[in-house]
One Martini backbone bead per residue (centre of mass of N, CA, C, O) as a GRO file, in nm:
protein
  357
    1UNK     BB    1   0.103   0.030   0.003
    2UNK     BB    2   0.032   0.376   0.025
    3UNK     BB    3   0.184   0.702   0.145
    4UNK     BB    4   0.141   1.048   0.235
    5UNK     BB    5   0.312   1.331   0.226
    6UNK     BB    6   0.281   1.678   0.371
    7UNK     BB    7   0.468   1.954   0.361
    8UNK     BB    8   0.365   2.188   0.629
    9UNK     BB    9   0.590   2.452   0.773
   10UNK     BB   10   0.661   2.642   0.649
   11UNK     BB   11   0.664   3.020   0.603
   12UNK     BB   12   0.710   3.194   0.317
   13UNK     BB   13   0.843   3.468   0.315
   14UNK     BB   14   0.868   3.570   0.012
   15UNK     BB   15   0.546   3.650   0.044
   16UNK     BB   16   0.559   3.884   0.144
   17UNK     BB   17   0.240   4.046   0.319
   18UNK     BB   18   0.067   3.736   0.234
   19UNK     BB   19   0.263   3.582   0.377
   20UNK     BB   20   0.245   3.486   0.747
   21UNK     BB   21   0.319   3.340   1.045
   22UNK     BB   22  -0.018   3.281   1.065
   23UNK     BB   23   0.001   3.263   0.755
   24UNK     BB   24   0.097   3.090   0.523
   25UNK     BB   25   0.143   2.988   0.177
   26UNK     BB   26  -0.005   2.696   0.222
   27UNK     BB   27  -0.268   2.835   0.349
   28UNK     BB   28  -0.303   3.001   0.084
   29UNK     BB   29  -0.427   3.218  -0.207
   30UNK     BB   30  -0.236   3.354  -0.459
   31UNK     BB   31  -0.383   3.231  -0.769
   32UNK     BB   32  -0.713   3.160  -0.754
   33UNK     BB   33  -0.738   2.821  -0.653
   34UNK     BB   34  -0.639   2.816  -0.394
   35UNK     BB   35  -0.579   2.652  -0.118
   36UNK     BB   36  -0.296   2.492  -0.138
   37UNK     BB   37  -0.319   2.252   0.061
   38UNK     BB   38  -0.564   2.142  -0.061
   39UNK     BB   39  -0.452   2.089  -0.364
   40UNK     BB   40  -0.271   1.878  -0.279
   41UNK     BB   41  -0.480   1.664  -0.113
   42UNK     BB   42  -0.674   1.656  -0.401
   43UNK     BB   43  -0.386   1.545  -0.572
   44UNK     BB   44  -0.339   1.307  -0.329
   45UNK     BB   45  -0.593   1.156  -0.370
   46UNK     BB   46  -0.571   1.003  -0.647
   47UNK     BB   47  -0.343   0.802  -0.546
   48UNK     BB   48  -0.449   0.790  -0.208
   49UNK     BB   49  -0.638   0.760   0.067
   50UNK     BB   50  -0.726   0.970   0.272
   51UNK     BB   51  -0.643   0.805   0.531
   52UNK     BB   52  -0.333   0.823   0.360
   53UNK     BB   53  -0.260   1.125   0.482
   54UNK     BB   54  -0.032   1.339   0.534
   55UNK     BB   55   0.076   1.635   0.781
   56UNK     BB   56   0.389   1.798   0.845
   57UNK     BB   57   0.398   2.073   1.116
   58UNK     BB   58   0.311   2.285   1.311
   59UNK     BB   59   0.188   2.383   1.607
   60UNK     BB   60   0.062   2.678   1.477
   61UNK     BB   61  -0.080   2.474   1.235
   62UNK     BB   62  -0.314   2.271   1.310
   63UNK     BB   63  -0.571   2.466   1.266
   64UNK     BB   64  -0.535   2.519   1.017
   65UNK     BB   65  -0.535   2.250   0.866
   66UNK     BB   66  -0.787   2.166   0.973
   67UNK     BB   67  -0.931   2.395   0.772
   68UNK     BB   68  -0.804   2.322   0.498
   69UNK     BB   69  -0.882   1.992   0.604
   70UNK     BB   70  -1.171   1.885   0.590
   71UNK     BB   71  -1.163   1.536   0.784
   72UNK     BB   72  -0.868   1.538   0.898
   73UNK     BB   73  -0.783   1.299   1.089
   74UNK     BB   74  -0.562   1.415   1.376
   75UNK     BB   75  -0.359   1.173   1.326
   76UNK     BB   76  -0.260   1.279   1.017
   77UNK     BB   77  -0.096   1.489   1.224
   78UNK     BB   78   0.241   1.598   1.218
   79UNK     BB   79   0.429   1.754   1.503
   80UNK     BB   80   0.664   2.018   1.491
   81UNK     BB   81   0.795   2.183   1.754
   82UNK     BB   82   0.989   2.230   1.520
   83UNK     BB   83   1.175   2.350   1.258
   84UNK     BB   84   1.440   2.139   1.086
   85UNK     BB   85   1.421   2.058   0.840
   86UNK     BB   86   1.337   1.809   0.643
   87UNK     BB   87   1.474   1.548   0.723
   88UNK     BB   88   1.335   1.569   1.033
   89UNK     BB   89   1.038   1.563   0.854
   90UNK     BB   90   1.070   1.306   0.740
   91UNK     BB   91   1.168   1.103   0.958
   92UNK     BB   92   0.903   1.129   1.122
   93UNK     BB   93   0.718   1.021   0.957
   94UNK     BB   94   0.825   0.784   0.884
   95UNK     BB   95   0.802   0.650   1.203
   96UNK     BB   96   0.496   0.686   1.206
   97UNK     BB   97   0.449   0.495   0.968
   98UNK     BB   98   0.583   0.239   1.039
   99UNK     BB   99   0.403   0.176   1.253
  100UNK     BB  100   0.112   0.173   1.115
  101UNK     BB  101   0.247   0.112   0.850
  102UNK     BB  102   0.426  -0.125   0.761
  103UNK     BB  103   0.653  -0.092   0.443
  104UNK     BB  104   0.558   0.109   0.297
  105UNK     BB  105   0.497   0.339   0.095
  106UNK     BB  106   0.595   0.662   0.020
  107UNK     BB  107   0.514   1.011  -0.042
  108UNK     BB  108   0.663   1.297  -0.106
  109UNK     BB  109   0.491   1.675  -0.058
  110UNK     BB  110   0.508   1.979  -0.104
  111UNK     BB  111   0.248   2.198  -0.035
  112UNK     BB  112   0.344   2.474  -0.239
  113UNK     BB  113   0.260   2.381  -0.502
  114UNK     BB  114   0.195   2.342  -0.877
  115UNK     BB  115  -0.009   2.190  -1.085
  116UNK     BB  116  -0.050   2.029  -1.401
  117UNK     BB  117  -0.204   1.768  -1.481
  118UNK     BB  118  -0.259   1.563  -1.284
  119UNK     BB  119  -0.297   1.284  -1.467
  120UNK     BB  120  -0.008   1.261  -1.494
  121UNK     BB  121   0.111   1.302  -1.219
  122UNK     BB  122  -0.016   1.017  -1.091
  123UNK     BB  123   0.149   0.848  -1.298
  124UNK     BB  124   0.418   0.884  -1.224
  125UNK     BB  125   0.391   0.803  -0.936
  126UNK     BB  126   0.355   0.540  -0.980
  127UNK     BB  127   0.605   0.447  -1.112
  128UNK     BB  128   0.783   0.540  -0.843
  129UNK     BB  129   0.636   0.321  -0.692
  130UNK     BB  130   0.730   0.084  -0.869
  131UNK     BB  131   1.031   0.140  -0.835
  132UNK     BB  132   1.071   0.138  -0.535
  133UNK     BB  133   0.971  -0.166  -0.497
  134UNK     BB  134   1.179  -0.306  -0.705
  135UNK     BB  135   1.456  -0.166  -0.567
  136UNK     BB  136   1.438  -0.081  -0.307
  137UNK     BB  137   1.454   0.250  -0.322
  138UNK     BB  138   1.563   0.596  -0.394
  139UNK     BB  139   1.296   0.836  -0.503
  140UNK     BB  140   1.291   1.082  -0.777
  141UNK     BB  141   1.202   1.358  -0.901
  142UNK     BB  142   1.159   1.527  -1.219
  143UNK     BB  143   1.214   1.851  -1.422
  144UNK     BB  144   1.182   1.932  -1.768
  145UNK     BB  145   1.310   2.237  -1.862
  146UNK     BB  146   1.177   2.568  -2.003
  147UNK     BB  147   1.435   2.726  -1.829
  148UNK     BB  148   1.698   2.922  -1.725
  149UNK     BB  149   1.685   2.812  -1.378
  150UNK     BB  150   1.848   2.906  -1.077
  151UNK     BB  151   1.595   2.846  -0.799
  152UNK     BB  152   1.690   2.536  -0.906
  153UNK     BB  153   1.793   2.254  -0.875
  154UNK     BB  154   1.976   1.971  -1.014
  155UNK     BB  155   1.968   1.707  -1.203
  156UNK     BB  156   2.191   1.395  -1.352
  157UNK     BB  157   2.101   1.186  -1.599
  158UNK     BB  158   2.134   0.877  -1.589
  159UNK     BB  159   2.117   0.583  -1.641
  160UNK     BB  160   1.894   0.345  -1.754
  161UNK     BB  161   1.610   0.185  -1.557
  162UNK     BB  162   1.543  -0.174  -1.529
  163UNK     BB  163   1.290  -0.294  -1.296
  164UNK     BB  164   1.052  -0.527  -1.308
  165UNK     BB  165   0.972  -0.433  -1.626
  166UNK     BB  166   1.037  -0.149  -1.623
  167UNK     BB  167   1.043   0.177  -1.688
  168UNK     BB  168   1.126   0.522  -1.656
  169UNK     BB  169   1.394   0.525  -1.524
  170UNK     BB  170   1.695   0.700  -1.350
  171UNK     BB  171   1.971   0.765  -1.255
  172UNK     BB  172   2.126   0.983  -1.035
  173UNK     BB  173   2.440   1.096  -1.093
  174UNK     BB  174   2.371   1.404  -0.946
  175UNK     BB  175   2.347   1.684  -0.733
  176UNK     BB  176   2.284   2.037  -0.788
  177UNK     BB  177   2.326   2.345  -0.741
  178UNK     BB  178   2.237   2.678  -0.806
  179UNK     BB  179   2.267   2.810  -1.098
  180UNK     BB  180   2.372   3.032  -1.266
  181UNK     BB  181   2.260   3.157  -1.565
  182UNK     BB  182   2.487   3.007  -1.755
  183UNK     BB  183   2.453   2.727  -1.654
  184UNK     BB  184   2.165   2.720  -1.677
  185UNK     BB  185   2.212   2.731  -2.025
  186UNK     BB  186   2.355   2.515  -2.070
  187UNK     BB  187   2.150   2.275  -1.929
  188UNK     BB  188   1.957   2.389  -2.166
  189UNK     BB  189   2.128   2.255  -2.404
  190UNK     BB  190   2.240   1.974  -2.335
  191UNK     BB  191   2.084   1.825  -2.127
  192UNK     BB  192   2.009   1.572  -1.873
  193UNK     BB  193   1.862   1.822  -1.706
  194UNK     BB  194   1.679   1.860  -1.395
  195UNK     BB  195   1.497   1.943  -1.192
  196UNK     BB  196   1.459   1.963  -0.863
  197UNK     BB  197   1.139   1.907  -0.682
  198UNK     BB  198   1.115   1.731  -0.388
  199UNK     BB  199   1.018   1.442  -0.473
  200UNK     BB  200   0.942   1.151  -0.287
  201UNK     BB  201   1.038   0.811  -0.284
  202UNK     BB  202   0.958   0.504  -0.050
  203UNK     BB  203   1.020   0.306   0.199
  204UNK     BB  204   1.046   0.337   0.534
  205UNK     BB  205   1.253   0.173   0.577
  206UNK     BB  206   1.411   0.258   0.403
  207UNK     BB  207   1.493   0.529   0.497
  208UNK     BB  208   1.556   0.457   0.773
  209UNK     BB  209   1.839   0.343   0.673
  210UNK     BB  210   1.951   0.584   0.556
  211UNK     BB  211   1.979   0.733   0.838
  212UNK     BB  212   2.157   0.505   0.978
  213UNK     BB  213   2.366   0.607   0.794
  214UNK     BB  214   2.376   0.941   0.730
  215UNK     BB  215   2.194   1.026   1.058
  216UNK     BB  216   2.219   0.870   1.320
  217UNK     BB  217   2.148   1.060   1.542
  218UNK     BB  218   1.851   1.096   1.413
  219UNK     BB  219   1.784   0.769   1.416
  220UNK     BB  220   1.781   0.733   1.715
  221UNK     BB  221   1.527   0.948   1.760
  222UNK     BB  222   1.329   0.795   1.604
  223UNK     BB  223   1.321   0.524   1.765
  224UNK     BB  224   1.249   0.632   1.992
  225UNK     BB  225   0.955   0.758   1.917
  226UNK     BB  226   0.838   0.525   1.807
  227UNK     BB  227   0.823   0.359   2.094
  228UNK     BB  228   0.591   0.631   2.138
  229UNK     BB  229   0.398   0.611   2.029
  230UNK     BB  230   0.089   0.577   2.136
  231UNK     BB  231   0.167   0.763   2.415
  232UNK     BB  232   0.175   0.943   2.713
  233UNK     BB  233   0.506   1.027   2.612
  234UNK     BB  234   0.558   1.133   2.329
  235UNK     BB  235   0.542   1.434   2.340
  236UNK     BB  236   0.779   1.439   2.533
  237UNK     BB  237   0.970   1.349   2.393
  238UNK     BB  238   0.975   1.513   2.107
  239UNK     BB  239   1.025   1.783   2.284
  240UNK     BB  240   1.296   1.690   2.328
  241UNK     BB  241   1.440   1.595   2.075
  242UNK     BB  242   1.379   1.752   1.826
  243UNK     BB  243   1.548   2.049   1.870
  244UNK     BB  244   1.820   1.835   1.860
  245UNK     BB  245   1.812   1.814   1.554
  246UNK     BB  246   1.939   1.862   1.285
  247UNK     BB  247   1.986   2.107   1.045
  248UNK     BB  248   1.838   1.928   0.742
  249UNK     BB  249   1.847   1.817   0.435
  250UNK     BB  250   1.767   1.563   0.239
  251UNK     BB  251   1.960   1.608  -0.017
  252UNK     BB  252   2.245   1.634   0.205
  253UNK     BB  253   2.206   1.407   0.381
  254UNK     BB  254   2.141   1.189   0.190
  255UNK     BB  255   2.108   1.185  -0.138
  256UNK     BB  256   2.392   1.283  -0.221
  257UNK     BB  257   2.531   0.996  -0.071
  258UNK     BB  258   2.375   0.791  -0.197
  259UNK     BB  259   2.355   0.450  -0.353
  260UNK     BB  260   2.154   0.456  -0.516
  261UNK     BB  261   1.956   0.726  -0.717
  262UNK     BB  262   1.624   0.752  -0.832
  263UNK     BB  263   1.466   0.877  -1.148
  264UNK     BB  264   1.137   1.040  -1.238
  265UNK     BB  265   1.000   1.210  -1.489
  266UNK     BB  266   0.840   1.512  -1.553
  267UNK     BB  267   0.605   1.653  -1.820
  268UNK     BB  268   0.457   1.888  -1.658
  269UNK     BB  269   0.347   2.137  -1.500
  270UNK     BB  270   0.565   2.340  -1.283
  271UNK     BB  271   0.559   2.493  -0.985
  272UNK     BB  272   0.701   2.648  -0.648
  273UNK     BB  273   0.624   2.926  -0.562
  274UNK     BB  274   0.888   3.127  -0.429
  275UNK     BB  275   0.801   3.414  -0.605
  276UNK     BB  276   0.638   3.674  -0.706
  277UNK     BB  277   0.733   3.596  -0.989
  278UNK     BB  278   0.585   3.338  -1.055
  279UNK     BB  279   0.283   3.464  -1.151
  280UNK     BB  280   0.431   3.504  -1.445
  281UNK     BB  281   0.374   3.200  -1.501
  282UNK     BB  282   0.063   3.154  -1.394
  283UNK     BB  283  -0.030   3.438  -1.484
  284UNK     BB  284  -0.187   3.646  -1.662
  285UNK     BB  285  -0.114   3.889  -1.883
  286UNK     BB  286  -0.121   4.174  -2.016
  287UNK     BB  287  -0.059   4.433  -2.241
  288UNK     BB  288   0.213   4.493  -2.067
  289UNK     BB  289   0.268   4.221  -1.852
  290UNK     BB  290   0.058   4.249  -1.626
  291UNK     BB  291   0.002   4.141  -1.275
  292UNK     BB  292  -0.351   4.135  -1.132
  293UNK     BB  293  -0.499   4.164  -0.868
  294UNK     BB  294  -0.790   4.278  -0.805
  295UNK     BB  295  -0.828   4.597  -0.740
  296UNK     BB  296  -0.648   4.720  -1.032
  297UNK     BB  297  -0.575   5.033  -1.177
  298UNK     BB  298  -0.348   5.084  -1.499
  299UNK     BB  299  -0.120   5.316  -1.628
  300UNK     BB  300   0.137   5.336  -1.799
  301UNK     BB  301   0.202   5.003  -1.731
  302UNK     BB  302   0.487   4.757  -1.661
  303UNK     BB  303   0.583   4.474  -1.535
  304UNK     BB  304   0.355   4.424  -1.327
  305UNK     BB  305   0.285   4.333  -0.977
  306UNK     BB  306  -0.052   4.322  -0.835
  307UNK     BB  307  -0.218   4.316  -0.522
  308UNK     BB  308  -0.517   4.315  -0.375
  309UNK     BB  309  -0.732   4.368  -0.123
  310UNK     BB  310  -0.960   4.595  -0.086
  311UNK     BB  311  -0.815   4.796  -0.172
  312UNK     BB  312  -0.712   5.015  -0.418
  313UNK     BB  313  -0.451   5.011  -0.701
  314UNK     BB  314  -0.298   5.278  -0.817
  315UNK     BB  315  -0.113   5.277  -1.205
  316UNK     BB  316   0.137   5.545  -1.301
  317UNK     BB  317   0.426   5.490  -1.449
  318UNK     BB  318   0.487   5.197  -1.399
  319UNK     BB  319   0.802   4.931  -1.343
  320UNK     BB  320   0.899   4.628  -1.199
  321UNK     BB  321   0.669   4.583  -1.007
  322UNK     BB  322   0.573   4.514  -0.632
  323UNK     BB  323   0.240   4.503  -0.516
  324UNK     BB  324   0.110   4.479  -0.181
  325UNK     BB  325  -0.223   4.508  -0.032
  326UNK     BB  326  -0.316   4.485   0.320
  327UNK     BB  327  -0.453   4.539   0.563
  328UNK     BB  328  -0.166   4.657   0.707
  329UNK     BB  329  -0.018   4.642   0.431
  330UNK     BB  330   0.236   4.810   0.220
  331UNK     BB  331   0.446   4.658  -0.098
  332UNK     BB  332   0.736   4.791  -0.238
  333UNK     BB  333   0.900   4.620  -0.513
  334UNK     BB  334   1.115   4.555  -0.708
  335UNK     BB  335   1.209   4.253  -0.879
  336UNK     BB  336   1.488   4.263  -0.849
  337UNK     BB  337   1.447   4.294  -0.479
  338UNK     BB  338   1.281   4.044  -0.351
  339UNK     BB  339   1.561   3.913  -0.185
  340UNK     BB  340   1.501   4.115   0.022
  341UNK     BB  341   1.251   4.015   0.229
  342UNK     BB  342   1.420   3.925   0.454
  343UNK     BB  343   1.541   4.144   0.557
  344UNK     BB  344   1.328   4.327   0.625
  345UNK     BB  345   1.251   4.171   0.815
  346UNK     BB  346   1.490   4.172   1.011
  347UNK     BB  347   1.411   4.471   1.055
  348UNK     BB  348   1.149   4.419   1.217
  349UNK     BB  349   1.262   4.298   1.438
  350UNK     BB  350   1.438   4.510   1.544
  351UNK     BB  351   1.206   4.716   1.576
  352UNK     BB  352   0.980   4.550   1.716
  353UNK     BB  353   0.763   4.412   1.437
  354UNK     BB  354   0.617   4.152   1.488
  355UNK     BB  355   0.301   4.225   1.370
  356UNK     BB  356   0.444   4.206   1.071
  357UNK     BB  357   0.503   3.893   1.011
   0.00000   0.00000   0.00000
């Protein structure tokens, strides 16, 4: 059988400052399509029952879950007392689901991607699931690239992998960290190389013995959770355990150093909507070039993002900004400096305005 894992702590601060402290963007709607985490939940309904999904967040995000998953039952909600990085809400997971379906395969995807094409999308996942099973191995998933992109990692397309009568998977030959403009066009001329999507697929057990390998400090400490699982003692052990637990990403802790770790295309649309500048990937443009959403009456402006929230938005003679208005701020910036939005948090912390996080 098959078990769905949905990671859903992230901040999302690139999205300031409508995705926010008490409300990341994995719980908003961005795009006009709905709340992000409801249309994971409901795209990977089509793969396994819901009653074998599970969301993995923070203590702070437990109620907004309840409400963006309504039916979602309490007990399919696993709690991270702080975020450590992938790798450590990754292995909570797998010892969670391994107690209760012992040996199942494992299915990870980020809550807050948008995918197109689902009816395909959820065909690669089987695929994945079937190599997964056949070589008892580490898979994930790769995005064919449509542009010389740097804010995305990239896989290295190793040999074709044919295991249990199947095809369509390849070994990952290694994995690339997030390339300059160059390299990305490079990437993109040469062929053999894909995004990196973050999704990947597994059996309990095997994850769990890569972690005994690659991570074994916190495969100790998932071992001690795992024994108290459905215990009064469980929460208190968490509490203890888990803020000790190294921040590290599972493609740093693990994929990186694994072998083989294998990987199936994926050929369908996808973005991870990681900065204000995605929306220009995502919706209509008019013909200025500009995304508009909300009340928002635009003259002479070209190739802006603006986001509107109750007030109206009026924009005149100006180009490459992104303006967004919510109930209580309103943030203007240059697209090409939105890198800089975890700075200006930062300075909001200085000044002690956390209640603008």
């Amino acid at each position: 059988m098959v078990c769905a894992v949905i990671m859903a702590g992230g901040r999302g601060e690139r999205f300031w400052p409508k995705s926010r402290a008490g409300r990341p963007k994995q719980f908003t709607d961005l795009t006009g399509r709905g709340n992000m985490l409801y249309l994971t939940y409901r795209r990977m309904a089509g793969l396994v029952p819901p009653e074998r999904i599970f969301v993995v967040t923070g203590s702070d995000y437990e109620g907004i879950t309840k409400e963006s998953i309504p039916g979602l039952p309490a007990e399919n909600i696993i709690i991270e007392p702080e975020g450590r990085n992938t790798a450590p809400c990754i292995g909570l997971a797998a010892a969670v689901l391994e107690k209760r379906f012992p040996g199942d395969v494992m299915v990870v995807v980020p809550a807050d991607h948008l995918v197109g094409e689902e009816d395909k999308f959820t065909a690669i996942l089987k695929t994945g699931v079937e190599i997964a099973l056949a070589t008892d191995g580490l898979v994930t998933m790769g995005i064919r690239p449509t542009r010389p992109e740097t804010g995305y990692g990239y896989l290295k397309v190793g040999e074709q992998v044919e295991a249990g009568g199947l095809s369509g998977a390849y070994r990952v030959e290694r994995f690339v960290e997030k390339p300059d403009p160059e390299r990305a066009r490079q990437f993109l001329e040469e062929g053999g190389y894909l995004w990196n999507s973050g999704i990947f697929i597994w059996r309990t057990p095997v994850i769990l013995g890569a972690f005994k390998t690659h991570l074994p400090d916190i495969y100790e400490g998932l071992m001690e959770l795992k024994e108290h699982l459905g215990t009064e003692r469980y929460p208190f052990v968490l509490e203890k355990l888990y803020p000790g637990f190294d921040k590290v990403s599972i493609d740093y802790g693990i994929m990186e150093k694994a072998d083989p770790v294998f990987m199936v295309p994926g050929d369908f649309s996808w973005d991870d909507v990681g900065t204000w500048q995605a929306l220009e990937r995502i919706l209509d443009r008019d013909g200025d070039g500009n995304v508009l959403q909300g009340r928002v009456v635009a003259l002479n402006t070209r190739n802006t993002i603006a986001d509107a929230g109750r007030r109206l938005i009026a924009l005149v003679g100006v180009e490459d900004l992104v303006v967004v208005d919510t109930d209580d701020i309103t943030f203007i910036c240059r697209k090409e400096e939105t890198d800089m939005v975890r700075e200006l948090l930062n300075e909001l912390r200085r000044q002690k305005m956390e209640e603008y996080l």
